[in-house]
N, C-alpha and C positions, 0 to 999 in steps of 0.2 A: 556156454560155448555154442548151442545150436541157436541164440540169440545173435550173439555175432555174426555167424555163418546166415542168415539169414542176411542181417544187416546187410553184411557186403554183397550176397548176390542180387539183392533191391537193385544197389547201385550199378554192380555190373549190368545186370537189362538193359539198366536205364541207358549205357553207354554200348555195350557190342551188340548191335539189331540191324546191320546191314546186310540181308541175303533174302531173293526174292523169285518164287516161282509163280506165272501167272497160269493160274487154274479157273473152269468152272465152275458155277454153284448151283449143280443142278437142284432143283426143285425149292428152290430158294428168290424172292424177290429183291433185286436188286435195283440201285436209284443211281443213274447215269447222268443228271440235270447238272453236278458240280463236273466242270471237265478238269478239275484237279483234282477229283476224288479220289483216294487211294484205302484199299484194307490189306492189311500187312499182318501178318500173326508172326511171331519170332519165338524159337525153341533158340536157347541157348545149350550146348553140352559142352562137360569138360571130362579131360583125360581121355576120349576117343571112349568115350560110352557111349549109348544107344539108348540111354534114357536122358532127357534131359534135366538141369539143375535149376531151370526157369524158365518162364512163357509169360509173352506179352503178348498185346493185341493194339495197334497204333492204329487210329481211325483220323483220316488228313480229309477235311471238309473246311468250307468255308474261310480260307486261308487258316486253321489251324490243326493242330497235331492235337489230339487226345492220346495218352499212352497208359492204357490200362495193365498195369502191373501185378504181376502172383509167381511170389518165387515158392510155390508148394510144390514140392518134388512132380513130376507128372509120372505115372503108368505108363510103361512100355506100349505104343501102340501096336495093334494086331492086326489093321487093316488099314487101306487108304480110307473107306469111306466113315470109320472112327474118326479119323484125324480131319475130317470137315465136319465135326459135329460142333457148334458152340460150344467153348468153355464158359465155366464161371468165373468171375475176376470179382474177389474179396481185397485184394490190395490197394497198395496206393493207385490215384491217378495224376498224371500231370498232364498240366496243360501247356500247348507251348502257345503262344502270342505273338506273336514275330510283328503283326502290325501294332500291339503294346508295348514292343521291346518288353517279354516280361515272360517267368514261366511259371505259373502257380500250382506248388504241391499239396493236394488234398488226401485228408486219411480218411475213407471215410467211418471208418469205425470209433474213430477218437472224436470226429467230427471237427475237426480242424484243418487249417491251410493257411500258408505261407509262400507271399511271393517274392521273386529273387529278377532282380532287372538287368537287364543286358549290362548295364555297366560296369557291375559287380563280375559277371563273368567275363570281361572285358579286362577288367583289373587282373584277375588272375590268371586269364591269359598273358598278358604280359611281365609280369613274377614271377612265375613258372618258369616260361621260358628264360627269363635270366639268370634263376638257381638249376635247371638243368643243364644251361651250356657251361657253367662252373662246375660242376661236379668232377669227382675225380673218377668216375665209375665211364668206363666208355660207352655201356648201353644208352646211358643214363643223357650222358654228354650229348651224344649223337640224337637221340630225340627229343632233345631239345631245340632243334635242326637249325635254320631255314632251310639248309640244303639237303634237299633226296631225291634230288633226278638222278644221279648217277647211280644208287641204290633199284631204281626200278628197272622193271621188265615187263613188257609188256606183249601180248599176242591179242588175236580178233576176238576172242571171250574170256581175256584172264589181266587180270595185272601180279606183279609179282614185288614187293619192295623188303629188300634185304638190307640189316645192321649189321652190328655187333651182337652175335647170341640170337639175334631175332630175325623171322619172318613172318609177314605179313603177306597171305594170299587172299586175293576177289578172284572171283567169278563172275562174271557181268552179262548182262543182256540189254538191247536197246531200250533207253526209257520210253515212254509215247510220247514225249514231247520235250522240248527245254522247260518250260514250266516245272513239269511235274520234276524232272533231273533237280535242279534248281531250289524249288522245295525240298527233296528230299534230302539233300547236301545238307542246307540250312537246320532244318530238323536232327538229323546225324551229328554235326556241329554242336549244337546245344548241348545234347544228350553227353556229348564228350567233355564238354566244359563242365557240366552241373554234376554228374559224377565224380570227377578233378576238386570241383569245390565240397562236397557231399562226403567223401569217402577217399581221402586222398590214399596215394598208394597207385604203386604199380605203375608202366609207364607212362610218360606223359602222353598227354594226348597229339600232339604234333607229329607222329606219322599217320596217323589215321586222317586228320587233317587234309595234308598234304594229297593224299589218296583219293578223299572226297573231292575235292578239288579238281583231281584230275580227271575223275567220273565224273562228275557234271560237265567239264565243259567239252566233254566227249558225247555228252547225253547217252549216259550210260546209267544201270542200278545194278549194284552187285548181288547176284543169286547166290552166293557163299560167303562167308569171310572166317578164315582161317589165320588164326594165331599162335605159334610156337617160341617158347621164348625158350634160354638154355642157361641157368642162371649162376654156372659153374665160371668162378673165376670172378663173381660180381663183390664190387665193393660197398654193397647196399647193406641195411642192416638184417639180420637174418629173419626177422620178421617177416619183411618185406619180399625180400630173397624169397623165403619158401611160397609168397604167395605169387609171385612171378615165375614159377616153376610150372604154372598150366599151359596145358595143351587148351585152344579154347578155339569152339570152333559155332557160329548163330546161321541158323538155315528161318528165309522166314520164306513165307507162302500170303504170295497178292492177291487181289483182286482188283481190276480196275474201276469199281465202285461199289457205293454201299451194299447194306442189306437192310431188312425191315425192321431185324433185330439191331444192330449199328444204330440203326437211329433212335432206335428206344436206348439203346446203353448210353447214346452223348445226351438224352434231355433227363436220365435217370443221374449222370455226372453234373449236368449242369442244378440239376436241383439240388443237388450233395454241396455241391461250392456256394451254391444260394445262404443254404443254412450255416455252414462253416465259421467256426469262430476264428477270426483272422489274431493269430502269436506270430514274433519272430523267430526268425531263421533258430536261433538256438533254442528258445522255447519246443518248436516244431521238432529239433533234431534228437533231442535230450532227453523229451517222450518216445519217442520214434525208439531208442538203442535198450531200454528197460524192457 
């Protein structure tokens, strides 16, 4: 059982990580030479707790995303200047590739990795959404969309997009640029589909989609993202049901560029991927749930 619950909340990371406060780093060196450089840490919590159920650390350099994953329960923090202290990340990492069309998953404990190419997530984009707009379930129907303008709301720091049973709130602050807006859509994107492929279950990914969407070409990044779903009345299977019953809400915390450390964790990841025995998809995944 806590094998499982582990399982899934990998993948949730992997997919709800949009919310971003830009802070200092005092007494800390940081490297401003990439002007798309981003450090993003993301707490995920669920049911309106105060502790969170997962923490990542996404390092955006070089046209790519490293997404350093550790679903270890975290400690209640006590202070703000706790909460800028490095964690340690024992978990998976992924990489995204966007100029590879590619996103490779490394353990590095197993010492293995497996990559999955844009086309594959392409495909089940497309499948997806034509077994959700069949369903007979309305949540289910409806986010399978194309259409959710009528569904949103919007004000000067919020979007707001309302379903059946669900809502979906951002929070938003100016990006520094279209670029960085752009990539970070892109990055969010992925994370959405590869979770979809990874860990099916749970809504589809096409309002969050839509959402991104609509923050980039606003050139916008969301400082919150808040999910409430209400899963009373749903024709889904109860499985699934009770796991659509969260309250889920990802707070992450930026930077707008590296640190000294960041740069020792991407060449200590790329050495991890160097050695890595490359398995497929199911090879990777099969180990991964034991």
């Amino acid at each position: 059982m806590v094998t499982t619950q582990c399982h899934w909340v990998r993948h949730l990371t992997r997919a709800f990580c949009p919310a971003i406060v830009f802070l200092l780093s005092f007494g800390q060196v940081v490297f401003a030479t990439d002007p798309e450089a981003l450090r993003v840490e993301t707490d995920v919590f669920a049911d309106r707790d105060d502790v969170p159920i997962a923490h990542s650390l996404t390092l955006f350099s070089s046209k790519v995303a490293w997404d350093f994953l550790d679903t270890t329960p975290a400690e209640k923090k006590t202070s703000d200047s706790e909460s800028d202290q490095p964690k340690a990340f024992n978990g998976e990492i992924v990489l995204h590739d966007p100029t590879r069309e590619r996103v490779l998953l490394i353990d590095p404990l197993r010492q293995v990795k497996t990559s999955i190419d844009s086309i594959q997530l392409e495909r089940l984009r497309v499948s997806l959404a034509k077994w959700a707009r069949t369903s007979d379930d309305k949540l289910l129907c409806w986010a399978g969309g194309p259409h959710f303008e009528n569904g949103m709301h919007e004000s000067d720091d919020a979007i707001e997009l309302v379903g059946p049973r669900v809502q979906y709130r951002i929070e938003t602050t100016d990006a520094p640029s279209p670029e960085i807006a752009g990539q970070y859509r892109q990055f969010a994107d992925t994370a959405l589909l590869l979770r979809a492929l990874l860990h099916p279950g749970g809504i589809p990914p096409f309002p969050r989609l839509a959402l991104n969407k609509r923050l980039s070409s606003e050139v916008k990044l969301p400082t919150s993202v808040t999910l409430e779903i209400d899963s009373r009345g749903s024709l889904v299977p109860s499985g699934l049901s009770s796991m659509m019953q969260r309250h889920l809400c990802s707070v992450h915390r930026i930077h707008p560029a590296l640190r000294a450390d960041d740069l020792q964790r991407i060449a200590d990841a790329e050495a991890c991927m160097a050695i890595a025995e490359e398995v497929s998809l199911a090879e990777y995944t099969q180990a991964e749930k034991k």
